[in-house]
Phi, psi and omega in degrees: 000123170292091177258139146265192183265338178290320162329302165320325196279318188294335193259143172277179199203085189255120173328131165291327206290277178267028158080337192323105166272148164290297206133184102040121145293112158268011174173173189203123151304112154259147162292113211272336200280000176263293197127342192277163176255154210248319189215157185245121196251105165259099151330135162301170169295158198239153206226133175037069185020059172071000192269013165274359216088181193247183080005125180320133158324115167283122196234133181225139209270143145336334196247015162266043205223121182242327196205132172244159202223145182309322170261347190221152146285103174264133166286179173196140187135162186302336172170213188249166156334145174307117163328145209202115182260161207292174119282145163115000000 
């Protein structure tokens, strides 16, 4: 199956293990010297409709990536990665 990465931005990212939705893929790491993508990056939740900010960013490794689905990811594992906030 062929994804691009712009594709990705369309599918959630849902725990297989307890249903838990992320949310959105909103960007992806790749490794430029393989080609491979390394992590699926889910923008935070927005705080008071935004006027707080956002929530830390959920970052999850490729190798928590178990099923991929027309609308959806499912990951696995206790959660994501340590949350991490943009710069910029």
């Amino acid at each position: 199956m062929d994804t691009r990465i712009g594709d990705l931005r369309c599918k959630e990212v849902i725990n297989v293990t307890d249903g838990t939705r992320y949310g959105y893929v909103g960007d992806v790491e790749v490794d430029l010297e393989t080609g491979q993508v390394r992590t699926l990056v889910v923008p935070g939740r927005l705080r008071l409709f935004g006027l707080l900010g956002r929530e830390a960013e959920r970052v999850f490794s490729w190798s928590a990536v178990r099923r991929f689905g027309e609308d959806i990811i499912l990951v696995e594992g206790e959660g994501p990665a340590p949350a991490r906030h943009r710069r910029g």
